[in-house]
C-alpha positions in Angstrom: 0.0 0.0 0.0 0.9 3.4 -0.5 2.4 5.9 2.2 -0.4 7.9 3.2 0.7 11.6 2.4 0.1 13.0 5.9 2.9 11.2 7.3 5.1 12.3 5.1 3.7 15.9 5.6 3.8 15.8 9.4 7.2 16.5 10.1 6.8 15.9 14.0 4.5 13.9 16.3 4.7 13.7 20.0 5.2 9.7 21.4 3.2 9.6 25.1 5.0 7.0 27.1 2.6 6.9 30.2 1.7 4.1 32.2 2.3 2.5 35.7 6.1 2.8 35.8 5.4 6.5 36.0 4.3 5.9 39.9 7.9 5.3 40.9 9.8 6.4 38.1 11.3 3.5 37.0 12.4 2.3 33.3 8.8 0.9 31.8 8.9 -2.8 31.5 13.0 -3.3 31.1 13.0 -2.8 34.9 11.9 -5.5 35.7 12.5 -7.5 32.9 16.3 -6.6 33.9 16.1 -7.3 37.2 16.5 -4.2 38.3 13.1 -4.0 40.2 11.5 -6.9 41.4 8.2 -7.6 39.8 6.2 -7.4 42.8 7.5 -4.2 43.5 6.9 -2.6 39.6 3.4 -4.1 39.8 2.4 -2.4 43.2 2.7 0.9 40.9 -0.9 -0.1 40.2 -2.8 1.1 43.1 -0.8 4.6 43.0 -1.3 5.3 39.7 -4.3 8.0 39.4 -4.5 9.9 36.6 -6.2 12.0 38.6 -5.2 15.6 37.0 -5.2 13.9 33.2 -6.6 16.6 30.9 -6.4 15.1 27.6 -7.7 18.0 25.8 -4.7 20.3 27.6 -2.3 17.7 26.2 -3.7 18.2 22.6 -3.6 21.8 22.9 -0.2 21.4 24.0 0.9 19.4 21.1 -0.6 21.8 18.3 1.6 24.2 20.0 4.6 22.5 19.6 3.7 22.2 15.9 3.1 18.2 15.9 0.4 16.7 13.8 0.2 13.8 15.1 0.6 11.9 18.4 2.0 7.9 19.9 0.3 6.9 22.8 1.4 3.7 24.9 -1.7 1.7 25.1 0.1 -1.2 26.4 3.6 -1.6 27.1 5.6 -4.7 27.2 4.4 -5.0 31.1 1.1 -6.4 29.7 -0.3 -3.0 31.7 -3.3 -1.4 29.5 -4.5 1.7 29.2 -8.2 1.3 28.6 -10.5 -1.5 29.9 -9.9 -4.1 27.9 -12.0 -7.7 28.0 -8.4 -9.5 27.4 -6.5 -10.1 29.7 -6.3 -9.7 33.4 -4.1 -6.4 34.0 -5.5 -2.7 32.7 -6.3 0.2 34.7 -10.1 -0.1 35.0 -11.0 2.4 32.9 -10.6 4.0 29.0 -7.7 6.6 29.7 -7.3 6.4 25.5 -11.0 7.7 24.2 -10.2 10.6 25.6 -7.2 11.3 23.9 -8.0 10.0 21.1 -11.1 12.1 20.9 -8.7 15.5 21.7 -6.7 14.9 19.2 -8.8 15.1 16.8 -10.5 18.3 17.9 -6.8 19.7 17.3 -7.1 18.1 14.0 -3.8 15.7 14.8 -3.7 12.0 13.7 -3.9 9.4 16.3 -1.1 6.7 16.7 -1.5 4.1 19.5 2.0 2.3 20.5 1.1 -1.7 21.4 3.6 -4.1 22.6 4.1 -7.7 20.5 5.7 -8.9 23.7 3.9 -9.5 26.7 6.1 -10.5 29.4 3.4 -10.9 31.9 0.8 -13.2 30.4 0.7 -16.6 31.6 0.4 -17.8 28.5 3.9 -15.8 26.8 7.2 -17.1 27.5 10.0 -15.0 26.5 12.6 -16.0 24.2 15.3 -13.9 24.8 18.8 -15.4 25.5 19.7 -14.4 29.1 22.5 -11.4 29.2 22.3 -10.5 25.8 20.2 -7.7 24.8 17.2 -8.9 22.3 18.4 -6.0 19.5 21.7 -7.6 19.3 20.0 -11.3 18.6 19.5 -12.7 15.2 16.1 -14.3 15.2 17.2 -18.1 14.8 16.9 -18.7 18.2 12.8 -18.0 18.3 12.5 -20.8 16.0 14.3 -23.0 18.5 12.4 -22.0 21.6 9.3 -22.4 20.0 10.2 -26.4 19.4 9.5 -26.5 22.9 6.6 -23.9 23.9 3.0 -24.9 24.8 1.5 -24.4 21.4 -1.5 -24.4 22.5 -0.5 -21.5 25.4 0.7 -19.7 22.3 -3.1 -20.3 20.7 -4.4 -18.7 23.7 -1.9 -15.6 23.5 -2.5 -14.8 20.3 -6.3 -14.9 20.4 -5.4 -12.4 23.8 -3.4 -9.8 21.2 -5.6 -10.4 18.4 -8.8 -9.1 20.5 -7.0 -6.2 22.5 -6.0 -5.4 18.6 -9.5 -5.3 17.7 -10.7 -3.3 20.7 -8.2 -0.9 19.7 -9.4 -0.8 16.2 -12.9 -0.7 16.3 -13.0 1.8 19.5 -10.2 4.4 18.1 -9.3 3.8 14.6 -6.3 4.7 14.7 -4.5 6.8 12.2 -1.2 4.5 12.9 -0.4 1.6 14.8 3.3 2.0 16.0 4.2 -1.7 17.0 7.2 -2.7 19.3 9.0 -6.0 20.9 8.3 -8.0 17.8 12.0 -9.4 18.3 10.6 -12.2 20.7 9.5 -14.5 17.4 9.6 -14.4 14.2 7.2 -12.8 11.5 5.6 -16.3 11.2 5.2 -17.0 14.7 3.8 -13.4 14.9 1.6 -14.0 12.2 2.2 -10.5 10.7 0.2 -10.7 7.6 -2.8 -11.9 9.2 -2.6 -9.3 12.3 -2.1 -6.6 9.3 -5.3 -7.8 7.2 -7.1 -7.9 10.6 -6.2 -4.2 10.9 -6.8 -2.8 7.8 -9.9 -4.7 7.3 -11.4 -2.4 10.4 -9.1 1.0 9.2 -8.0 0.6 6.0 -5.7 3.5 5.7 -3.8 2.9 8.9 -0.3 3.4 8.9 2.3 1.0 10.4 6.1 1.4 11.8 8.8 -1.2 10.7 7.9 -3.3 14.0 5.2 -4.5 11.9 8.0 -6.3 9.9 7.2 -7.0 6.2 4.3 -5.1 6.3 5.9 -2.0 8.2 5.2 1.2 5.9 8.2 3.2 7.7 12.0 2.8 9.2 12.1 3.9 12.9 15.7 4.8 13.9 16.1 5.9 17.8 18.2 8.4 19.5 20.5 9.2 17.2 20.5 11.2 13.8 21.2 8.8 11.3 24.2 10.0 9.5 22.8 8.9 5.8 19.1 8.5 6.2 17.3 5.8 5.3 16.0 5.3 2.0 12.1 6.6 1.5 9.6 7.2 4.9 11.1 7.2 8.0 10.7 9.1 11.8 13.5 9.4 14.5 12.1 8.4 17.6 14.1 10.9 20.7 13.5 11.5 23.9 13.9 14.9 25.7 15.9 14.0 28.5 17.1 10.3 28.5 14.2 8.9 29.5 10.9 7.3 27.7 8.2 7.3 30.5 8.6 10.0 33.5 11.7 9.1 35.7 11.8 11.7 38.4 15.8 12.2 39.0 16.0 12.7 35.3 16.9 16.4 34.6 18.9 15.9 31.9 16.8 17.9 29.2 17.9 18.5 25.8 17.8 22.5 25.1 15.3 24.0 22.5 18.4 24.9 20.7 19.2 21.1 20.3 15.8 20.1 19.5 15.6 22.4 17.0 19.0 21.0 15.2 17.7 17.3 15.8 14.3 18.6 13.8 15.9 19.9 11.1 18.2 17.5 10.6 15.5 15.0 9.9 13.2 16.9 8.6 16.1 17.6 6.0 17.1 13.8 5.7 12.9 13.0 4.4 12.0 12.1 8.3 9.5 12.6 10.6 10.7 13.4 14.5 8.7 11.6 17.3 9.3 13.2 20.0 9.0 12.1 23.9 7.2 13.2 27.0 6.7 11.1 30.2 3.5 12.2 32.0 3.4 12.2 35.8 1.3 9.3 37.1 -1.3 12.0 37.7 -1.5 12.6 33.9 0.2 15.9 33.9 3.5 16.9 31.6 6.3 17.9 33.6 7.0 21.6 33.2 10.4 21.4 31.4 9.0 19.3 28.8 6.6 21.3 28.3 8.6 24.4 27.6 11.0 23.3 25.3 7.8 21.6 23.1 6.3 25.4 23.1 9.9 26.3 22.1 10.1 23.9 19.2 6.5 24.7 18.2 7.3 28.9 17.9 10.6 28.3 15.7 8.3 25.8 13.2 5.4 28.6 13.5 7.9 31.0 12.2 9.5 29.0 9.5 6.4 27.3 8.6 7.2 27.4 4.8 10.3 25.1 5.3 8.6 22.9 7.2 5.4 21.8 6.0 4.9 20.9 2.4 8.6 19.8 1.8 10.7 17.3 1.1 14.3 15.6 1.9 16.5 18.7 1.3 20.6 18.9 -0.8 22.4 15.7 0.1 25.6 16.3 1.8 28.3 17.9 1.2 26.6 20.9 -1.0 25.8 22.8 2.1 26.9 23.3 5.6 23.9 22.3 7.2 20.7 21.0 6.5 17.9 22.0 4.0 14.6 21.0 2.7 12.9 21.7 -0.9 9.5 22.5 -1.6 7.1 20.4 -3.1 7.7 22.1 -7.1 11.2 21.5 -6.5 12.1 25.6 -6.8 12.6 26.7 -3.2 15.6 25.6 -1.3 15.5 26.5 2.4 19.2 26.8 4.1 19.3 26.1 8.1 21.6 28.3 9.6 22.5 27.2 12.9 25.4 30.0 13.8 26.1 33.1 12.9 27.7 33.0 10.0 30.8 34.7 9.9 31.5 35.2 5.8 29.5 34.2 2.9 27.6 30.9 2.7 28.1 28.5 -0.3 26.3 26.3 -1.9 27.8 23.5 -4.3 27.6 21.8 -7.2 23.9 23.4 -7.7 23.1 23.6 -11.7 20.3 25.3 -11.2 20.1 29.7 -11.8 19.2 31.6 -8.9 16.5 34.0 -8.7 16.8 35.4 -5.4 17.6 34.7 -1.6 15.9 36.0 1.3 15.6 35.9 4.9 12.8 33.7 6.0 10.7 35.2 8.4 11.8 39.1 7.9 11.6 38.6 4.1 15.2 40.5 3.6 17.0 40.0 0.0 20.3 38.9 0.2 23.0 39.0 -2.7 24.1 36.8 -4.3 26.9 35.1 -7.1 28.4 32.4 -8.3 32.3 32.0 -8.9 34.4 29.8 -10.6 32.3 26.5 -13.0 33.7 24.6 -16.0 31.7 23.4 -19.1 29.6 20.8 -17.4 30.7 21.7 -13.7 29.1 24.5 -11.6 30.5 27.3 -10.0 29.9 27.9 -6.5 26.7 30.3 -5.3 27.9 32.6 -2.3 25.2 34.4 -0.2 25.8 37.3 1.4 25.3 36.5 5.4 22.1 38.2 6.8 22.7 41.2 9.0 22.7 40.5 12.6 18.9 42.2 13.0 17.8 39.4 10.9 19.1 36.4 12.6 17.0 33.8 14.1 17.5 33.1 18.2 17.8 29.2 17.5 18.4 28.5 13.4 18.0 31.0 10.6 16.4 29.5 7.5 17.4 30.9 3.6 15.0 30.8 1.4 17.0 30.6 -2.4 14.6 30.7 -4.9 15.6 28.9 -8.3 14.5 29.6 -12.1 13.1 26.3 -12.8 13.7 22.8 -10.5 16.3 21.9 -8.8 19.2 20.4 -10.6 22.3 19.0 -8.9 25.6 18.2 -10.4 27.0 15.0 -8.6 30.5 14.7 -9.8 29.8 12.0 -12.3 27.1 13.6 -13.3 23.4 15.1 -12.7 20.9 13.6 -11.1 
């Protein structure tokens, strides 16, 4: 199936990681799945967790702000904890804490994505697979096959028909825009039934979107963390965090700056991604404060450079400019992030295509321009003169360079 074009026109969605681990502020799931906390102990998080100040609607307004259009919510974790009352399985929190947000994000006109855990590593019926001291990421998959020689076949029935109904509650209930899938490296595709879990899906919301946790029938790559240095091949989203943490961990203070956030954004904005960015909600349902801020932050930088955002594409490969840059959807704008002040000109290389003009974005200021050097089929190199101090952004100033036709590269061996 086709991407669905508002992905690739979002830029930046918000991932929720809420859930019990909040209460005590410990790592969801790995915690105890790392024997770090005792399960008894992660699992008496359940009678303090409240969500007694969760405002949906306030976290949808808050998201608009920060310029997102759409939004990940945790709906069940890898702790077999779920968010909403479900008829499967023994542990959820007695109520629907996802209609609600669900519902508010729509008001904001944002997509709805709903995070769900393959792995269940409390359900009687799932026995992990995982080679003890080694970190699952690091695992081929062969070993799944020869677990499964020895599982319960019939427990694994049982499981499955557990995930496939909690699946279908969350379908027919939300409809989510995207389903953003995790822990699928417990089994294999087959074992996961991937195909049949997707048709399930899509027969209830045809156009849903799914992340690369979904396996064959993933629709988009999901790095984490880290800025990939060449970015992937067609749709993708970095998925970041912050500070260092996924759900709320109370000694962690460790906040990237707005500054930062901003240079992660356009980074892979420029690259063709999406950013998904974190926030941990108290146990109470509210967003911490400094997570907050910095969100507004990112949002009034993309509400100022709007037209280099939204309605763009992947930007100059590098090595043509100092930075990164995105290109509207004719292919005839070029928008340069600045994230210092630049000191002399700035260049860009090997572009084949004429200038028309450059300008500020934002103040609209003209900026000269020329191009030195080229030979026959070779460019020369265009040199913009730097904008006056008055006209600099706080956190990244964008160029807009406006070109006579579309944009034409020359790559060394030749154009592409």
């Amino acid at each position: 199936m086709a991407m669905q074009p508002w992905f690739t026109d979002a830029k930046l969605g918000i991932f929720v990681h809420w859930g019990i681990y909040a209460v005590d502020g410990v790592q969801e799931s790995w915690s105890f799945y790392d024997d770090i906390v005792p399960y008894d102990q992660y699992m008496s998080q359940f009678d303090r967790f409240t969500a007694s100040r969760y405002d949906p609607r306030d976290w949808a307004r808050l998201f608009a702000r920060a310029g997102a259009r759409y939004a990940v919510l945790t709906s069940r974790h890898h702790d077999g904890v779920a968010l909403w009352d479900t008829a499967y399985g023994d542990l959820n929190v007695g109520r629907d804490l996802i209609a609600g947000y669900a519902d508010a994000l729509r008001e904001q006109g944002l997509k709805v994505g709903l995070y769900y855990s393959h792995s269940d590593w409390s359900h009687p019926d799932y026995a992990s697979t995982r080679k003890p001291g080694r970190p699952p990421e690091l695992e081929d998959n062969r070993y799944s096959e020869v677990a499964a020689e020895d599982e319960d076949l019939d427990a694994w029935e049982r499981f499955l028909a557990y995930r496939d109904g909690q699946i279908r509650e969350l379908t027919q209930r939300y409809k989510p825009d995207l389903m953003w899938f995790d822990g699928e490296w417990d089994r294999s595709e087959e074992q996961w039934r991937i195909p049949e879990l997707a048709a399930r899906i899509r027969s209830e919301v045809p156009d849903v979107v799914f992340n690369a946790r979904m396996l064959s029938e993933g629709d988009y790559a999901t790095p984490e963390q880290g800025a990939p240095v060449i970015p992937p091949e067609g749709p993708w989203e970095l998925c970041l965090t912050i500070n260092d943490s996924w759900g709320h961990q109370h000694h962690d203070h460790n906040h990237k700056s707005v500054d930062q956030l901003i240079r992660y954004f356009t980074e892979t904005i420029g690259g063709g991604g999406n950013l998904l960015l974190s926030v941990g909600p108290r146990e109470d349902g509210t967003i911490p404060a400094e997570q907050a801020e910095r969100l507004e932050g990112l949002g009034d930088w993309i509400a100022r450079h709007a037209e280099a955002v939204h309605g763009t594409g992947r930007g100059l490969p590098p090595g043509h400019h100092y930075g990164p840059s995105t290109l509207s959807k004719d292919r005839r704008t070029l928008y340069l992030i600045l994230f210092d002040a630049p000191r002399a000109e700035i260049n860009v290389r090997g572009l084949l295509s004429k200038v028309r003009g450059v300008s500020v974005l934002g103040s609209g200021t003209e900026l000269a321009h020329r191009v030195t050097g080229g030979l026959h089929e070779t460019p020369g190199i265009l040199w913009i003169e730097p904008p006056a101090a008055t006209d600099l952004d706080p956190h990244a100033t964008v160029l807009a360079v406006e070109l006579e036709g579309e944009l034409e590269l020359y790559r060394g061996a030749g154009r592409f």
